[in-house]
C-alpha positions in Angstrom: 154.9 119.5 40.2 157.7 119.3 37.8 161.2 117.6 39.6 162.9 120.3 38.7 160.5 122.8 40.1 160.5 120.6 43.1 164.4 120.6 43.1 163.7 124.4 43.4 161.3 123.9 46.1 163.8 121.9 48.3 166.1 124.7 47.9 163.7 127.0 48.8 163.4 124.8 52.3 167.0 124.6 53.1 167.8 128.3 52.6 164.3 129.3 54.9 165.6 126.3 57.4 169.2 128.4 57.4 167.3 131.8 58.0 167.1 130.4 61.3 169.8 132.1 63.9 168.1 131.7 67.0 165.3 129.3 68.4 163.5 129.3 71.5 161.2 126.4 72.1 157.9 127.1 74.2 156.9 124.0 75.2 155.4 124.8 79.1 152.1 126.5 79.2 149.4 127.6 81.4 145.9 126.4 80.3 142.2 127.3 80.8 139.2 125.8 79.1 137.6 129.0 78.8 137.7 132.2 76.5 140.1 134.5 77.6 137.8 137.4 79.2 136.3 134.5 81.7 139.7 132.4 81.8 140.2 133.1 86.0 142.2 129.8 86.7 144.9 127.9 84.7 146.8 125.0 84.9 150.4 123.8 84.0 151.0 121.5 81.1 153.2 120.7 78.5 152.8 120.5 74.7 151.6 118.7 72.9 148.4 118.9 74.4 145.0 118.1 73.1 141.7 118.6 74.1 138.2 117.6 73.1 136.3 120.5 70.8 132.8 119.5 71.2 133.2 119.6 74.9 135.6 122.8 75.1 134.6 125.5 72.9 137.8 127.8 73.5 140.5 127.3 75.1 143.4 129.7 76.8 147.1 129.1 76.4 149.4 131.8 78.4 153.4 131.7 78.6 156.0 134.7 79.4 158.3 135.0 76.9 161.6 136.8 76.6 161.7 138.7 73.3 164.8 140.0 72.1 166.7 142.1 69.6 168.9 140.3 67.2 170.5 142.4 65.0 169.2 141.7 61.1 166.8 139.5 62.4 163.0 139.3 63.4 161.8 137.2 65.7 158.6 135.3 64.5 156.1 133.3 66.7 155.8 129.4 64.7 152.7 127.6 65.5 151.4 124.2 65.1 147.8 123.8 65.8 144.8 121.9 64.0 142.2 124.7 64.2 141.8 128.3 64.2 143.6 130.7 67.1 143.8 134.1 68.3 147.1 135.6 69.2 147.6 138.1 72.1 150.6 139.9 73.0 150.7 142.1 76.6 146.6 141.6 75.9 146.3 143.3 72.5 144.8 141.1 70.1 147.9 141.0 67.5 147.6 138.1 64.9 145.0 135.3 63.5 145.8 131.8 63.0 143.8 129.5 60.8 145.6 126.9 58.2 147.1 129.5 55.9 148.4 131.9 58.6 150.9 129.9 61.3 153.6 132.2 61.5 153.1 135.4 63.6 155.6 138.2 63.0 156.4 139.9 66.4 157.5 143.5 67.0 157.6 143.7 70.2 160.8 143.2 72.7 161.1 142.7 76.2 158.9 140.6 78.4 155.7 139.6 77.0 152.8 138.1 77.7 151.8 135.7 75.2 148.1 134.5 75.2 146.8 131.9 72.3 143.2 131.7 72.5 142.3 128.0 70.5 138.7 127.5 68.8 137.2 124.3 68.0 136.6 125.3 64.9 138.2 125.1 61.0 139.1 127.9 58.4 135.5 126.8 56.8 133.4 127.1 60.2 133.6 123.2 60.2 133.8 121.6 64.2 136.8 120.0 65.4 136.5 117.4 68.1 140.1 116.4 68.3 141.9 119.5 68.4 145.6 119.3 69.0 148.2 122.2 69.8 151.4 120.2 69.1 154.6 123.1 69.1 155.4 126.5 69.7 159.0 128.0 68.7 160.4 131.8 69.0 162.6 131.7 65.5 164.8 134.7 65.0 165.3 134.1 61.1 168.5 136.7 59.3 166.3 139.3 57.2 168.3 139.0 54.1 168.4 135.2 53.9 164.4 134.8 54.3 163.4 137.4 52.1 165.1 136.2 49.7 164.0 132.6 50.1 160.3 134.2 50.6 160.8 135.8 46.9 161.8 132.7 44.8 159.0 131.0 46.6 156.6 133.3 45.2 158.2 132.7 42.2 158.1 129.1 42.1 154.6 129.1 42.5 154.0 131.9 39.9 156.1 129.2 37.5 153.9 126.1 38.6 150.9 127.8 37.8 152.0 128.3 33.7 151.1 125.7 30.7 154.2 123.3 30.8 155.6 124.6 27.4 155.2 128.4 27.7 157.6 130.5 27.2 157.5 132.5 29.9 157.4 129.9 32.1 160.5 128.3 30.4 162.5 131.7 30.7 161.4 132.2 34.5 162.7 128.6 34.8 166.2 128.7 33.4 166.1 133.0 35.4 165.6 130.7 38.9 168.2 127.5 38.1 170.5 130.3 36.9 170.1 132.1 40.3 170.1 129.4 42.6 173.4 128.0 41.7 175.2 130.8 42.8 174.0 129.8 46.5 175.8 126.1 46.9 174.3 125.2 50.3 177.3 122.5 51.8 175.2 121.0 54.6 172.6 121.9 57.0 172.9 121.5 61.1 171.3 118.8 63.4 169.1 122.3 65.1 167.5 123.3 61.8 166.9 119.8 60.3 163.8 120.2 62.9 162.2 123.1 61.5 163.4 121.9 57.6 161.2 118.7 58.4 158.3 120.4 59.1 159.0 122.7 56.0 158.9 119.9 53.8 155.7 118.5 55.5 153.9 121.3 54.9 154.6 121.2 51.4 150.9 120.0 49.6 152.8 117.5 47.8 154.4 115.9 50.4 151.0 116.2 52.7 149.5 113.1 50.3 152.9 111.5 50.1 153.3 107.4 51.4 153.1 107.4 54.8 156.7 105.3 55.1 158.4 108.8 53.7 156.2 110.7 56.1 157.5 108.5 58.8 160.8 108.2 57.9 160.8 112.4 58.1 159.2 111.8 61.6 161.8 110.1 62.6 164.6 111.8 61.6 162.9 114.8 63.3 163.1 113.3 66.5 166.8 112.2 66.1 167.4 115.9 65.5 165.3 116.8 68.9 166.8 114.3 71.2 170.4 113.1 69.9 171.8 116.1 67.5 175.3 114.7 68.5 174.3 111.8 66.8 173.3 113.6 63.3 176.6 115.4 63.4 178.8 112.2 63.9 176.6 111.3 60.0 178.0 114.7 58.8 175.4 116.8 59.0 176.9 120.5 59.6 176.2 124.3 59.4 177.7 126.0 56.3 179.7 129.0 57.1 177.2 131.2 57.5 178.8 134.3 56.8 179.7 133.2 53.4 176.3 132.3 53.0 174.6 135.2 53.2 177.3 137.1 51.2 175.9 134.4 48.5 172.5 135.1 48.8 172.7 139.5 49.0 174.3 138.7 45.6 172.3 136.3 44.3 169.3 138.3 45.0 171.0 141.3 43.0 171.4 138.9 40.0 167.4 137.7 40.4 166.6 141.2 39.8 169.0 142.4 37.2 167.5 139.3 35.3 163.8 140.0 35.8 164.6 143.5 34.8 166.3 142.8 31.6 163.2 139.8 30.6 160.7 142.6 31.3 162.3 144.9 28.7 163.0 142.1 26.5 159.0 141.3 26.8 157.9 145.0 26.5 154.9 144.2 28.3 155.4 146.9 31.0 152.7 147.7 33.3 151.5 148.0 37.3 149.6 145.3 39.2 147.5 146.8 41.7 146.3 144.3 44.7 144.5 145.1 47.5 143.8 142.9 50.8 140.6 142.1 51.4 137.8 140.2 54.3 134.3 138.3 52.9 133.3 136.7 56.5 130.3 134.7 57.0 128.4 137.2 59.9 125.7 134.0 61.4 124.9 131.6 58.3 127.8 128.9 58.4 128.5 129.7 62.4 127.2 131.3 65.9 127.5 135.4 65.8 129.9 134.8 68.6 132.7 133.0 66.3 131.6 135.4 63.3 132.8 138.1 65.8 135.9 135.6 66.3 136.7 135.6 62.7 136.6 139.3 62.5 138.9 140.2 65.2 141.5 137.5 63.4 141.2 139.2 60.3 141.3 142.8 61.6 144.3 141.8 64.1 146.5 140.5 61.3 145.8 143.5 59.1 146.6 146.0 61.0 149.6 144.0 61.5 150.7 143.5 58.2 149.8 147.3 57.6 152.7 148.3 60.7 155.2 145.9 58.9 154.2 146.8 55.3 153.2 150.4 55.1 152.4 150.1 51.3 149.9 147.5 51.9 146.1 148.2 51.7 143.3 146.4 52.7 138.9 146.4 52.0 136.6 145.5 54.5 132.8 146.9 53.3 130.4 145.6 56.3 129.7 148.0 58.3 128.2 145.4 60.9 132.5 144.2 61.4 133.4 147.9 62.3 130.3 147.9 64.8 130.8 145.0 67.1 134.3 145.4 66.8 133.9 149.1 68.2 131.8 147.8 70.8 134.3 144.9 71.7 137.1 145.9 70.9 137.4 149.5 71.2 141.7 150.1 71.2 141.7 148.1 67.8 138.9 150.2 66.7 141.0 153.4 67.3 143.6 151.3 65.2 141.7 150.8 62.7 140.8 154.6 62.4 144.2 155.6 62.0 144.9 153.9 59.2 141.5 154.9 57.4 
């Protein structure tokens, strides 16, 4: 990655780390070591809390949580875990977690009854002995600020994937720069530096970096958990947010005007059609019971991302998915109807 693509990235961080207007740490659970539908009695513990995979196939997790509205804001469900998970909300299966998906948008409010079913198994069907779940946060994030750090991240990596030299990847480069200096970002406080940390340690790059920086990061994240009085005596501080955001809502009228005026500079004008879409192993790399597993994660989070994103479509061909899940799952099968 180029440094200044990087620099971008790091801006990208601090503006999704200021998104941030209300957190809620879940850190007391109740825990079985069974699947849900036979999890009958649970025990108290505290995360993190690890367990051993080849001995414990699934394991339950269950909390209350308070959801509620915050005006401009959606509450999303952040979850650190080393394997594959099934979220459940008031006992609908609502979202899959595997390494690309750890953040769960929630629309519901009120009460709820949150239920994380944890498999000892990878994204690739591979068994995981030692597998950890390490945090849980409720993070409200401001719509207009994450969007629009969600969009130049999409546009970073659209950048990072051109030939050094080309010329649309020069242009896009200079469009971003140009657009991110409107949004001078004075300082960042001691309750987001947490969830910045773990931004920046999800970044690939830094997932291979030295293990001093990785450590150093640790660290720091700590400070900002246990002594945030201290961080703010070194200066660091929450920009005033409401000038902040004013930034951003114009900055992200800029981005466009920009993008609009290199398309018709390009006159290459035309429509992108993409389309969502499940290939799941059924028995080969995995028992039928986690194939049925990996459906239900894959189903749950589209129909999801279908109730957030009505424009969104999604393919799934086997008709053996829509039979066990209409057998096991019948209320999602309904779902899944509707939207057909």
């Amino acid at each position: 990655m180029e440094p200044h693509v990087l620099r971008f990235k790091n801006k990208v961080f601090l503006l999704k780390a200021l998104s941030l207007i209300k957190v809620i740490r879940l850190s007391e659970w109740l825990v079985s070591y069974y699947p849900l539908s036979k999890a009958k009695t649970f025990s108290k513990v505290k995360l993190p809390h690890r367990f051993n995979g080849l001995e414990n196939h699934v394991v339950t997790f269950r909390t209350k949580v308070l959801i509620d509205e915050v005006p401009n804001a959606r509450p999303y469900l952040l979850l650190k875990l080393s394997s594959n998970a099934q979220v459940y909300l008031d006992g609908e299966p609502y979202f899959g977690i595997d390494f690309f998906h750890k953040e769960v948008p929630i629309t519901k409010y009120g009460d709820v009854d949150l239920v994380i079913e944890v498999f000892n198994r990878g994204l690739h069907g591979e068994l995981i002995e030692d597998v950890v779940f390490s945090d849980a946060i409720i993070a409200y994030r401001d719509h207009d600020i994450y969007e629009f750090a969600v969009f130049i991240d999409s546009l970073v990596d659209f950048i990072n994937l051109l030939p050094r030299n080309d010329y649309l990847r020069v242009r896009l480069e200079g469009i971003v720069s140009d657009v991110l200096r409107m949004i001078p970002i004075e300082g960042i406080s001691p309750e987001k530096v947490d969830y910045l940390i773990d931004l920046a340690l999800s970044e690939p790059l830094l997932r291979q970096a030295h293990s001093l920086l990785r450590g150093l990061l640790s660290n720091l994240r700590l400070l900002a958990r246990e002594a945030p009085s201290k961080l703010r005596d070194a200066g660091f501080r929450e920009p005033k947010y409401e000038e902040l955001k004013g930034r951003v809502i114009k900055a992200k009228e800029h981005l466009i005007k920009l993008l609009n005026e290199f398309s018709r500079e390009l006159d290459k004008v035309g429509s992108v059609l993409a389309q969502g879409h499940s290939h799941i192993d059924l028995a080969w790399l995995w028992p039928p019971s986690t194939g049925l597993r990996n459906v239900l994660r894959t189903v749950s989070t589209a129909l999801r991302l279908l109730e957030l994103y009505p424009e969104f479509t999604f393919t799934m061909t086997s008709a053996l998915y829509y039979k066990w899940l209409k057998e096991n799952y019948p209320d999602l099968f309904k779902k899944i109807k509707e939207y057909v």
